[in-house]
C-alpha positions, 0 to 999 in steps of 0.5 A, a space after each residue: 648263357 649269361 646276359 650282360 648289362 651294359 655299362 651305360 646302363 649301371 652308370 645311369 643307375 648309379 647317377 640315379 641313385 646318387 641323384 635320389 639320395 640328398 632329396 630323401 635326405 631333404 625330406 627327412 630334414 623338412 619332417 625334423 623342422 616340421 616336428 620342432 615347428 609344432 612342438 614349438 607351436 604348442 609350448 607356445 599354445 600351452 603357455 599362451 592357454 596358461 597365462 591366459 588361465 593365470 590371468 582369468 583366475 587373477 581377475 577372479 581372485 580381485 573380484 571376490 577379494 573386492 566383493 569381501 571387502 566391499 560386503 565387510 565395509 557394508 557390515 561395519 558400516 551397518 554395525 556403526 550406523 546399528 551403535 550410533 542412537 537415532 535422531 529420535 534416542 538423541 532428542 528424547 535424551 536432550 529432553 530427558 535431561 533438560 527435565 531433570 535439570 528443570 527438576 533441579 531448578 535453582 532458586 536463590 542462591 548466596 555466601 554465608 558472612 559472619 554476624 556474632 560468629 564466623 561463616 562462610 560457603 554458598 547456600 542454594 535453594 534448588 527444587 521444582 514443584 514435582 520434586 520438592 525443594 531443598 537447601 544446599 550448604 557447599 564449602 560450608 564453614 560456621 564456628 561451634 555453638 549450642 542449639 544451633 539451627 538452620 531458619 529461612 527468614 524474610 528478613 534481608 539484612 540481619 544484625 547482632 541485635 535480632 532476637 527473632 526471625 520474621 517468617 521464620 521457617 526452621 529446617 531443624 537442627 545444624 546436623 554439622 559445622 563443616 562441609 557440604 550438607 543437603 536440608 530438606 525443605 517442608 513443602 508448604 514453605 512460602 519460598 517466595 518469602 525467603 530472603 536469607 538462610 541463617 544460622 540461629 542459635 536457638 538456645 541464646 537467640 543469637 543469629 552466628 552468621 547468614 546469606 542473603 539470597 538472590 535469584 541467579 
């Protein structure tokens, strides 16, 4: 015999069901949310660990590039400091040169003028003790003659009139009329004697044209 169930108790089932169905429905919705919710949260991690690595290497980056330029600053600086001469090469330079201009000391100096002829330019005695004097001719001009020498003479003023030299001391023969010439002075020369460089005609004995000298 076949038992029947009541029909209260089918609809009880029913209204069970019914009941149960939106709350599984729920649950599956919360674990949808709670999927996102975590994917969401590890994008956010993800990114959060990316731009704090970016930033990391960021900062590295602007260490080591600063550490270059500061270690090439330090090279250049060394390199300059390295070119530039000490205080010791300045000084020894400074007192080389003052040497080599206390060798070229200048003695007395003067401009030619005319006497039986035209002249004109400076004549210089320059020198030390060490290195030996010598005469110097600049912008030097005297007309053409015969025999012409050049003669040191104690005698400050010179006339047409002379026919000798006092203290004459001669440099030899005027190797040219014109232009810028250097004379070697013989060194047993009494230069504190010398008054004045004349251009002397030795054939006619004739002074053309001289420079008194003077201390500068």
């Amino acid at each position: 015999m076949t038992s029947r169930v009541p029909l209260s108790m089918l609809t009880l089932v029913a209204l069970t069901l019914a009941a149960c169905a939106p709350a599984a429905n729920m649950s599956a919705t919360q674990s949808a949310m709670d999927a996102m919710h975590a994917e969401e949260t590890s994008s956010a991690m993800e990114s959060m660990a990316a731009d704090e690595t970016q930033t990391a290497m960021d900062s590295m980056h602007a260490m080591e590039t600063e550490s270059a330029m500061d270690m090439m600053h330090a090279t250049e600086t060394q390199t300059a400091m390295e070119m530039m001469p000490s205080e010791t090469e300045t000084a020894m330079h400074a007192e080389e040169t003052q040497t080599a201009m206390g060798d070229m000391m200048t003695m007395s100096t003067g401009m030619f003028m005319p006497v039986e002829h035209q002249g004109a330019g400076t004549a210089t005695i320059v020198g030390s003790m060490d290195t030996g004097y010598h005469l110097e001719l600049t912008g030097f001009m005297v007309d053409e003659g015969p025999d012409l020498h050049v003669v040191l003479t104690s005698a400050a003023m010179v006339d047409p009139s002379v026919s000798s030299l006092a203290d004459a001391v001669d440099l030899g023969l005027l190797s040219a009329t014109e232009g810028d010439l250097t004379i070697p002075i013989p060194a047993d020369a009494d230069l504190s004697q010398v008054a004045a460089v004349v251009i002397w005609c030795e054939q006619y004995s004739v002074p053309f044209t001289y420079a008194p000298l003077a201390t500068p």
